[in-house]
VOPAGU-2260 file (C-alpha; in pm, 1 decimal, decimal comma):
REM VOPAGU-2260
SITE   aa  ch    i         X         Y         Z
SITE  UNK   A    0   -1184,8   -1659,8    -812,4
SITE  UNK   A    1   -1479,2   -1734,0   -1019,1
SITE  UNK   A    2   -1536,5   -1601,4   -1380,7
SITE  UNK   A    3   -1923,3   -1522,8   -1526,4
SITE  UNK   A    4   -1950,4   -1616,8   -1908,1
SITE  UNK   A    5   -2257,8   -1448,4   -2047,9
SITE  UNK   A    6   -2328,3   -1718,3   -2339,4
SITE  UNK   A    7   -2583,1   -1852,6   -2596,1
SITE  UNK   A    8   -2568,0   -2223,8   -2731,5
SITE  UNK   A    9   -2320,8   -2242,4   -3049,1
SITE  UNK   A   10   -2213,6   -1876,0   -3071,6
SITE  UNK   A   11   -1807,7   -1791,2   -2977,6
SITE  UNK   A   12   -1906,3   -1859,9   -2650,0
SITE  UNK   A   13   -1865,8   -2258,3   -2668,6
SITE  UNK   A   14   -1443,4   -2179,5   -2732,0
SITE  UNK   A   15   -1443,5   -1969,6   -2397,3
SITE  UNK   A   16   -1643,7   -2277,5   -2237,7
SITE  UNK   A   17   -1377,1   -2475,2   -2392,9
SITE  UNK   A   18   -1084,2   -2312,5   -2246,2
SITE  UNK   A   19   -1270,0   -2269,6   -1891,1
SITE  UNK   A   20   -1346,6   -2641,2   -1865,3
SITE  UNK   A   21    -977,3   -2701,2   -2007,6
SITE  UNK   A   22    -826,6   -2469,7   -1691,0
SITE  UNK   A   23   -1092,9   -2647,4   -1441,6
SITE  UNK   A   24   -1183,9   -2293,8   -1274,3
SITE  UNK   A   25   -1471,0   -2217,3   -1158,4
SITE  UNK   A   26   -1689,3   -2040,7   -1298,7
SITE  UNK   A   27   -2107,6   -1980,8   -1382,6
SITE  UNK   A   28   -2291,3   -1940,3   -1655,4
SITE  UNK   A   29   -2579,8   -1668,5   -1798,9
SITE  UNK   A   30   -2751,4   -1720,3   -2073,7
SITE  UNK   A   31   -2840,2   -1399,3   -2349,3
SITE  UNK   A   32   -3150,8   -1529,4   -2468,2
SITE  UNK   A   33   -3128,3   -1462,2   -2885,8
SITE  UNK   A   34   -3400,4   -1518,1   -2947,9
SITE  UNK   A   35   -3601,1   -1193,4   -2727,2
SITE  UNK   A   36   -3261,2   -1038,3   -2899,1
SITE  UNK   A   37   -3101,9   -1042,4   -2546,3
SITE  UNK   A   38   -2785,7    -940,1   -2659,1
SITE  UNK   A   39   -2884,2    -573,5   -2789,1
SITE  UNK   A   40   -3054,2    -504,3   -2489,7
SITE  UNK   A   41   -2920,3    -253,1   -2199,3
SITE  UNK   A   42   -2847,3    -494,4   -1935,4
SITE  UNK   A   43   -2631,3    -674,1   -2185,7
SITE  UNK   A   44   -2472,6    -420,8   -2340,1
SITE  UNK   A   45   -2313,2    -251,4   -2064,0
SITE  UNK   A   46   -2170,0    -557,5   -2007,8
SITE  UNK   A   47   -2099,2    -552,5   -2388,3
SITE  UNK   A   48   -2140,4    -233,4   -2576,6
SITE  UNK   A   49   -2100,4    -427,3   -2893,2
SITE  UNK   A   50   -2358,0    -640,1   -2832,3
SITE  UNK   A   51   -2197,5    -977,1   -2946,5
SITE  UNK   A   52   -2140,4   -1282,2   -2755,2
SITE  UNK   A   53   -1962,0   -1383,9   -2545,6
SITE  UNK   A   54   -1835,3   -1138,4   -2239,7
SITE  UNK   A   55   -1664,4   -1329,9   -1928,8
SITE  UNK   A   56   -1683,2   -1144,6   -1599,9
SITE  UNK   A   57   -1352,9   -1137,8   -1382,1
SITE  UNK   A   58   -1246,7    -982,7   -1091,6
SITE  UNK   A   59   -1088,1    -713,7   -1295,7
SITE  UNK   A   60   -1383,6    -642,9   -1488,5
SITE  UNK   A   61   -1597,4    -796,6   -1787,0
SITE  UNK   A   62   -1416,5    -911,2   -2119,0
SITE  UNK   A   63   -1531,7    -903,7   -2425,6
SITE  UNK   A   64   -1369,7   -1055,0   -2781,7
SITE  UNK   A   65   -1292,9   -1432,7   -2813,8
SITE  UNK   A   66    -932,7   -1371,3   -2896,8
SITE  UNK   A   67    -920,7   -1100,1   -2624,2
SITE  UNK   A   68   -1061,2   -1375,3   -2320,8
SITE  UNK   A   69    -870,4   -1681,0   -2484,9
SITE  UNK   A   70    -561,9   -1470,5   -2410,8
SITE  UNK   A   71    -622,9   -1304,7   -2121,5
SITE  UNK   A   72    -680,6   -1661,4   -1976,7
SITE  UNK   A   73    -394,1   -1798,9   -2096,1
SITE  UNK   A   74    -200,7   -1538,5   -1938,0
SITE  UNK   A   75    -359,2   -1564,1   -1641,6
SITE  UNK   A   76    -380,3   -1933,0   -1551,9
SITE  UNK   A   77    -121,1   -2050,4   -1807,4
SITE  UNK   A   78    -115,0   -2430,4   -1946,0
SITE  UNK   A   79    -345,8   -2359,1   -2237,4
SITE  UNK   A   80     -26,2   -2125,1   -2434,9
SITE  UNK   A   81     311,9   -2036,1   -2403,3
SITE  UNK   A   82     418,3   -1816,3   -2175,6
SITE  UNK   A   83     497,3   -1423,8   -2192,7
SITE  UNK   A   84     880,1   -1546,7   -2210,9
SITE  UNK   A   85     842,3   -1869,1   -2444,1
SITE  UNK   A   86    1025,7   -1855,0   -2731,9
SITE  UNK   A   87     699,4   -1973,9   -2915,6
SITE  UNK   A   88     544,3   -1717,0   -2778,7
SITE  UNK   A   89     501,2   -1456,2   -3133,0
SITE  UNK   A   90     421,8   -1787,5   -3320,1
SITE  UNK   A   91     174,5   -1809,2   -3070,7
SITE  UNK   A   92      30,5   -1492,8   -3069,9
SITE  UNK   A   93      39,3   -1459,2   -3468,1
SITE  UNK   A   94    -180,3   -1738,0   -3570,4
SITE  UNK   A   95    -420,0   -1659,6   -3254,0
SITE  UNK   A   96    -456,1   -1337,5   -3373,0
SITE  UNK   A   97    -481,1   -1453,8   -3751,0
SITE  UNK   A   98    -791,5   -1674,4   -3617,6
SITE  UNK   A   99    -949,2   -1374,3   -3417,4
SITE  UNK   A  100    -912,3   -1118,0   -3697,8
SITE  UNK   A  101    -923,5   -1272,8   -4063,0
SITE  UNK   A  102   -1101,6   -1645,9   -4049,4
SITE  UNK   A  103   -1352,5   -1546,1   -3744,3
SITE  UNK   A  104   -1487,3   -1248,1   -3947,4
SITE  UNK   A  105   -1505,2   -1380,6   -4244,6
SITE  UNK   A  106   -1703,1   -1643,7   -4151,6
SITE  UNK   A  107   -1923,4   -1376,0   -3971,1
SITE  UNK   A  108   -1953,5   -1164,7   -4327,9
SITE  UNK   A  109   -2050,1   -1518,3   -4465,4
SITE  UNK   A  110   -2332,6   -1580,1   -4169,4
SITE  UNK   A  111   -2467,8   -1182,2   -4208,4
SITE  UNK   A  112   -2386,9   -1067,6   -4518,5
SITE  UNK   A  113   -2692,2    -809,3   -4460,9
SITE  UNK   A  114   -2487,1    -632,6   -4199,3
SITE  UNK   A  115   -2176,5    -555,3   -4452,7
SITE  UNK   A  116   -2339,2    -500,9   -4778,3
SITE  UNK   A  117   -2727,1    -480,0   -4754,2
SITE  UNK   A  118   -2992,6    -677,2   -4862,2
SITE  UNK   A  119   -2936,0    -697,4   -5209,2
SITE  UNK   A  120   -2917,7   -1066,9   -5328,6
SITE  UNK   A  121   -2661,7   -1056,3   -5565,6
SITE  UNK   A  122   -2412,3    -823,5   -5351,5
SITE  UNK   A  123   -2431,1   -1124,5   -5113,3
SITE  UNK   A  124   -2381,5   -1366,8   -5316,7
SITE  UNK   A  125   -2108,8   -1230,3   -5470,7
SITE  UNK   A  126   -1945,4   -1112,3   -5091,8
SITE  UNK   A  127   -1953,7   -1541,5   -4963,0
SITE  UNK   A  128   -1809,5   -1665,3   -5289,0
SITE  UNK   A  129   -1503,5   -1425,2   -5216,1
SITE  UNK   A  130   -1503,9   -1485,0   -4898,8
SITE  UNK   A  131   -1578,6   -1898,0   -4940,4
SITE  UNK   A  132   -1271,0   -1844,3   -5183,2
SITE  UNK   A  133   -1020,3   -1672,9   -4925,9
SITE  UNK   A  134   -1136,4   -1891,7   -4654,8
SITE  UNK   A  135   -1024,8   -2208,8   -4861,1
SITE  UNK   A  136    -694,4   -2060,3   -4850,9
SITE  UNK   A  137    -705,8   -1937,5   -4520,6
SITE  UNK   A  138    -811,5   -2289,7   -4428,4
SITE  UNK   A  139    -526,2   -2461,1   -4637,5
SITE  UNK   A  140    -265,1   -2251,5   -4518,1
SITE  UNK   A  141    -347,2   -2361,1   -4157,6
SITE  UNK   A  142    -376,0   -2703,9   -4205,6
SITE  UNK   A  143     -14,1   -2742,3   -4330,6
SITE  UNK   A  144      71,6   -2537,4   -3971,4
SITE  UNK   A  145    -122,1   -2775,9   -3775,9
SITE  UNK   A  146      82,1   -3133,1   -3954,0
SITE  UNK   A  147     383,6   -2927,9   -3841,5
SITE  UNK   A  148     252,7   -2966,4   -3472,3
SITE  UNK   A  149     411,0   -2662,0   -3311,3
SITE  UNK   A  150     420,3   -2720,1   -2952,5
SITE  UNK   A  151     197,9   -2472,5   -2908,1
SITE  UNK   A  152     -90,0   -2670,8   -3130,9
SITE  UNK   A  153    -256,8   -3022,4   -3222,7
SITE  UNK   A  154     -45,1   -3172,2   -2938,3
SITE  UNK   A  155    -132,8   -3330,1   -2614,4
SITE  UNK   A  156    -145,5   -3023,3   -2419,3
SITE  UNK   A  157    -489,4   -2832,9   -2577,2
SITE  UNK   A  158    -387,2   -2437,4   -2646,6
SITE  UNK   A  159    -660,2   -2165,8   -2665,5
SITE  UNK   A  160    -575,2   -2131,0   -3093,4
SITE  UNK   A  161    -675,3   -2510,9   -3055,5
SITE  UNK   A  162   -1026,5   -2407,6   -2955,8
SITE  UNK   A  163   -1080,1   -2151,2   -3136,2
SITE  UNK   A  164    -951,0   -2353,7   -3392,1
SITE  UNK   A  165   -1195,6   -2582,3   -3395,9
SITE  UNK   A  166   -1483,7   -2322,8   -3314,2
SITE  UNK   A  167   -1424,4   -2159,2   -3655,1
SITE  UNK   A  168   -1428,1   -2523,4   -3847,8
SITE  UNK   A  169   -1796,3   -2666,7   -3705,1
SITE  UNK   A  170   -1959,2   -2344,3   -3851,7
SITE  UNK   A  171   -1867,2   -2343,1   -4214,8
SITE  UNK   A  172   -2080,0   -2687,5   -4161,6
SITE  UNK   A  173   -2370,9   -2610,8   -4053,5
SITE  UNK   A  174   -2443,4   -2197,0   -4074,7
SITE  UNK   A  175   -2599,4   -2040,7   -4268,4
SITE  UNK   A  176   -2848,6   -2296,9   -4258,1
SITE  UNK   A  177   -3037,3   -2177,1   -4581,8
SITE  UNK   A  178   -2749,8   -2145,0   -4818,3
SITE  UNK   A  179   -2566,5   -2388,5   -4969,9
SITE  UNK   A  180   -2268,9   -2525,7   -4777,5
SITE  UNK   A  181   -2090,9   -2751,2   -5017,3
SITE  UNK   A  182   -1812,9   -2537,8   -5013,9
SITE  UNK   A  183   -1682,4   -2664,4   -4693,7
SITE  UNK   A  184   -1548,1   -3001,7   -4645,7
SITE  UNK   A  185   -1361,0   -3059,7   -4311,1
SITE  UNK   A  186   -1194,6   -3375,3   -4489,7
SITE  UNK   A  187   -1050,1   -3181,3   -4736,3
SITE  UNK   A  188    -806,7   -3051,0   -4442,8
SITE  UNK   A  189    -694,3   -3377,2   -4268,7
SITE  UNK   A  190    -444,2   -3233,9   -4017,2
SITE  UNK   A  191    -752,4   -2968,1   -3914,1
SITE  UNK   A  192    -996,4   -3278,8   -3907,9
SITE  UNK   A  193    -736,5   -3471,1   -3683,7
SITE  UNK   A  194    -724,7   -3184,6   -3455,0
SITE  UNK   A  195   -1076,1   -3181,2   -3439,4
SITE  UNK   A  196   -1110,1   -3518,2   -3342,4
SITE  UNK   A  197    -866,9   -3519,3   -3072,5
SITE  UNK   A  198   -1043,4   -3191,7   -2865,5
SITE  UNK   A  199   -1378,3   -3400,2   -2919,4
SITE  UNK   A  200   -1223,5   -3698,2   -2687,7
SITE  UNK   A  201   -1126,5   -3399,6   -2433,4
SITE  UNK   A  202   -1333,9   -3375,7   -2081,7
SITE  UNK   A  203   -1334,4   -3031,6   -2171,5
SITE  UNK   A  204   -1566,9   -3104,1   -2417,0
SITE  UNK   A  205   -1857,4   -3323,8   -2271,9
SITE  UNK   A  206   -2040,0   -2976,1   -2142,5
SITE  UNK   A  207   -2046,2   -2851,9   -2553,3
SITE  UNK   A  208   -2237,1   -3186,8   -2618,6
SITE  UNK   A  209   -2460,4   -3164,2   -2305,6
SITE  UNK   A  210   -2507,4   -2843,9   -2224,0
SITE  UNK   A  211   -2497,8   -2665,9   -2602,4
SITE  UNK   A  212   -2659,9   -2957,6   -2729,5
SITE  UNK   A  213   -2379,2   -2973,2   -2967,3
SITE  UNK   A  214   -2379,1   -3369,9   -2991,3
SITE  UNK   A  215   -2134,3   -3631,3   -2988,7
SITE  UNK   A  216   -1913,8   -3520,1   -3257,4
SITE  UNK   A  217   -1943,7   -3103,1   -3212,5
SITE  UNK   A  218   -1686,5   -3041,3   -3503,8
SITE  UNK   A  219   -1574,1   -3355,8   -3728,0
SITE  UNK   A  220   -1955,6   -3438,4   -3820,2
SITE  UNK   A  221   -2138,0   -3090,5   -3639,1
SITE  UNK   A  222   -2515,7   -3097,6   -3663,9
SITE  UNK   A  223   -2706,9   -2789,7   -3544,7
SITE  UNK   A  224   -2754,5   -2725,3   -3153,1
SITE  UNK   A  225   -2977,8   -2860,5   -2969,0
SITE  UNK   A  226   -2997,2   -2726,6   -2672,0
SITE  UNK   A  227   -3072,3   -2765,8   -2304,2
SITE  UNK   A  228   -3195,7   -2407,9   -2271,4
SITE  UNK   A  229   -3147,8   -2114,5   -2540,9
SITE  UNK   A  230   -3081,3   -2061,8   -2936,7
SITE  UNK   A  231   -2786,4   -2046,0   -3159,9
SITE  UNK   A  232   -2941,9   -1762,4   -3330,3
């Protein structure tokens, strides 16, 4: 079996990456070139009808959705999240799905406020200081989960919400790279920052910082990518 993950250097694709180096499958790599706007394009989106990266190919057709893949993964190799009959298994699923629908797209209303409200300045800058707001909460409230160290998270065994995880803290950090970012401060979440630190020291990891040009330290000190081939945006 061998999986296709159509990618571009720092978008959701680097947590699929993640868990695919994690699982040790094989699998290759296409790159949707962002910057000739790749990913709108028709041989992308009927891969994609959505248009947004990443999509993994499989045997049983292509994926699309980081939370979607991460699980579908999971389910089908096992080892990176409980197990259909786990008792952790709704914990599980509940904070995965917490990632993929609340934190994820608020960051992305943060990144492209243009595509939520329009291009009026002061509807956007109102829209990130309510969303900079709930994601301090959002932020807070999983940083006590991760000190609890469910067996499911922040433990020796990496999980997919691990990844994603730490996909969703590098970008407060560095996007959107003309606005202020102040508002984010990795430190101000030690458990988080742990985590961080301990998927950085991961094999799994060593293609982010070559490949994605993500650099030593891709999420406790994240500078933008630089990478091999392709753009983060």
């Amino acid at each position: 079996m061998s999986y296709v993950l159509h990618y571009a250097p720092d978008n959701a694709s680097l947590i699929i990456r993640l868990a695919l180096e994690q699982l040790g499958v094989p699998y290759e790599t296409v790159l949707v070139d962002r910057s000739a706007q790749e990913q709108s394009g028709p041989t992308y989106r009927a891969l994609n009808p959505n248009g947004l990266i990443p999509t993994l190919e499989t045997p049983q057709g292509p994926i699309f959705e980081t939370g979607a893949i991460l699980l579908w993964l999971a389910d089908k190799h096992g080892g990176v999240g409980p197990s259909v009959d786990d008792p952790e298994r709704a914990d599980f699923l509940k904070w995965l799905f917490f990632l993929a629908n609340t934190v994820h797209p608020a960051l992305r209303m943060i990144f492209y406020p243009d595509k939520y409200i329009g291009a009026d300045a002061a509807h956007q800058a109102a829209l990130r200081l309510g969303l900079q707001k709930a994601l301090h909460g959002h932020f807070g409230v999983l940083n006590y989960l991760v000190s609890q160290r469910p067996t499911w998270a922040a433990n020796q065994r990496p999980s997919v919400f691990d990844f994603y995880l730490c996909g969703v803290l590098r970008w407060p950090a560095i996007y959107p790279a003309d606005q202020d970012r102040s508002w984010f401060k990795l430190a101000a979440y030690p458990a988080l920052h742990d985590l961080c630190a301990h998927i950085e020291t991961l094999p799994a990891c060593a293609c982010l910082q070559s490949e994605d040009g993500l650099g030593t330290h891709p999420f406790t000190d994240p500078a933008p990518a630089n990478p091999k081939i392709g753009s983060a945006t």
